[in-house]
C-alpha positions as CSV (number, residue, x, y, z in Angstrom):
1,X,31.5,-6.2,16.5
2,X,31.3,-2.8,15.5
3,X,29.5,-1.3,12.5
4,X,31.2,1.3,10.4
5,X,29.4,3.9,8.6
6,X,30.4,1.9,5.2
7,X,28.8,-0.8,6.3
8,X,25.8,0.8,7.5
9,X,25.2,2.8,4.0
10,X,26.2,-0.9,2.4
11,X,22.9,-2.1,4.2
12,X,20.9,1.1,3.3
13,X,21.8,-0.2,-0.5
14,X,21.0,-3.7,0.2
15,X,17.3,-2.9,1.8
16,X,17.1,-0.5,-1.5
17,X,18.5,-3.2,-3.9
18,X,15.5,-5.8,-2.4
19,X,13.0,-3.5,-2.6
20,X,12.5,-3.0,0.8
21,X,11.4,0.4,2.2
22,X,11.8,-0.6,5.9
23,X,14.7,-1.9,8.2
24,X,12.3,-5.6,8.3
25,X,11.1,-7.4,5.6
26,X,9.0,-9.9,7.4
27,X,6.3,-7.5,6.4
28,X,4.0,-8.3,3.8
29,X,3.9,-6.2,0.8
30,X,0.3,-6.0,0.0
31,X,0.0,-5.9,4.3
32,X,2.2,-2.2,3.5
33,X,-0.8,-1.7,0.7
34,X,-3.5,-2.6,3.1
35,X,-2.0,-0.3,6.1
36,X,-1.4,2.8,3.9
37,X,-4.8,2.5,2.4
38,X,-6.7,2.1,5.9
39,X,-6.1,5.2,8.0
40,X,-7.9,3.8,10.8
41,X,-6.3,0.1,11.2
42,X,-3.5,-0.1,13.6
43,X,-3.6,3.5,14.3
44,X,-1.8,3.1,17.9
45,X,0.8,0.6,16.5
46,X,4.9,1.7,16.4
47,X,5.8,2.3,13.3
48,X,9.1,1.3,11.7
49,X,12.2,3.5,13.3
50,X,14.1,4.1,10.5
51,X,13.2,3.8,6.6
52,X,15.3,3.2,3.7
53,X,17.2,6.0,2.2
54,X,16.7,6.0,-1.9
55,X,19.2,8.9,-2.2
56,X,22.0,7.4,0.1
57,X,21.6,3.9,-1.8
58,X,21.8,5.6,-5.4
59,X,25.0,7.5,-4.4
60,X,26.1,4.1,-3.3
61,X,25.0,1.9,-5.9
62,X,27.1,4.7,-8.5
63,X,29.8,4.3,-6.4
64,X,29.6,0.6,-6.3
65,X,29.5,0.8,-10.5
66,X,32.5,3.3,-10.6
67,X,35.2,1.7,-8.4
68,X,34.9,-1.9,-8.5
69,X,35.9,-4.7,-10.6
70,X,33.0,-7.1,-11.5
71,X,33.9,-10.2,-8.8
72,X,33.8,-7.2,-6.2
73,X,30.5,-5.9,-7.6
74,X,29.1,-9.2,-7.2
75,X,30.4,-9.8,-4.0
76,X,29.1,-6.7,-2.8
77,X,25.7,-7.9,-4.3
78,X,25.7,-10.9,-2.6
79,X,26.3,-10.1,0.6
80,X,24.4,-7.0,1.0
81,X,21.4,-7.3,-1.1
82,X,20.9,-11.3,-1.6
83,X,22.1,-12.0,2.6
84,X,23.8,-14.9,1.4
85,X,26.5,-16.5,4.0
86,X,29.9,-15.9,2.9
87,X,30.6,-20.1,1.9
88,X,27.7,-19.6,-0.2
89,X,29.3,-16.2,-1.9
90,X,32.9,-18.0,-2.3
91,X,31.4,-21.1,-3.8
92,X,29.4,-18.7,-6.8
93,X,32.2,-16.5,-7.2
94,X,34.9,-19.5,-7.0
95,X,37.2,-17.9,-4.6
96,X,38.8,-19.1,-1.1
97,X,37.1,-18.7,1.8
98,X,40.1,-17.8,3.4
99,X,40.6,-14.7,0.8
100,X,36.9,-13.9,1.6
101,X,37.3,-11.3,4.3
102,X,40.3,-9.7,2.9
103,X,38.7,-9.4,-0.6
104,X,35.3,-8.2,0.5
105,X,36.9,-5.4,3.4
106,X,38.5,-4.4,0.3
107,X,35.8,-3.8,-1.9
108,X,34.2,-2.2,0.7
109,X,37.1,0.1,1.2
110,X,37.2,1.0,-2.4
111,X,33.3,2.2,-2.4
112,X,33.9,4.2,0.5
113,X,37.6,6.2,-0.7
114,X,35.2,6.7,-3.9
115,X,32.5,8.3,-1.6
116,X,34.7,10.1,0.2
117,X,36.5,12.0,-2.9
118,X,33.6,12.4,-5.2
119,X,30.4,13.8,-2.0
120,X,32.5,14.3,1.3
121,X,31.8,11.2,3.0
122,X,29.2,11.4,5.7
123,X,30.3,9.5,8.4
């Protein structure tokens, strides 16, 4: 399964829409408090690769807002920010699982031709 560049500025807004500032959210928010307060703690341990992207996931979330009709923008919502399995997402929206994939590669689509025409698309 590859990952398209879509898909991977889709998650960027998901990880921004929950709050999280890193690629895991098994961590602890007052943990993050803790860490950033205490120089010394941990000082040798990796720290997170990559972080979210605020900018990226605003551009997206204005994109989301702009091109899509309200079942995609909930759609999109579900899957990228809530995580929820896609029977879960066609049993709240009330639509066919078997229109699922077509319906969301579609709203996808539509948020990336609106990123490409209105920033240049960064691929």
């Amino acid at each position: 399964m590859t990952i398209s560049a879509i898909q991977l500025r889709l998650d960027n807004w998901g990880r921004w829409g929950r709050g999280e500032r890193f690629f895991s959210a098994q961590t602890s928010p007052l943990y993050q408090l803790y860490r950033e307060n205490n120089p010394d703690i941990l000082t040798d341990a990796p720290q997170r690769p990559r972080m979210t992207d605020p900018a990226d996931a605003f551009k997206v979330d204005q994109a989301i807002a702009q091109s899509c009709l309200l079942y995609q923008k909930d759609m999109l919502r579900l899957k990228w920010v809530k995580r929820l399995p896609f029977r879960h997402i066609c049993s709240r929206l009330r639509i066919p699982r078997r229109d699922y994939e077509r319906l969301i590669n579609k709203a996808e689509k539509q948020v990336e031709d609106y990123l490409q025409s209105h920033e240049g698309f960064r691929s």
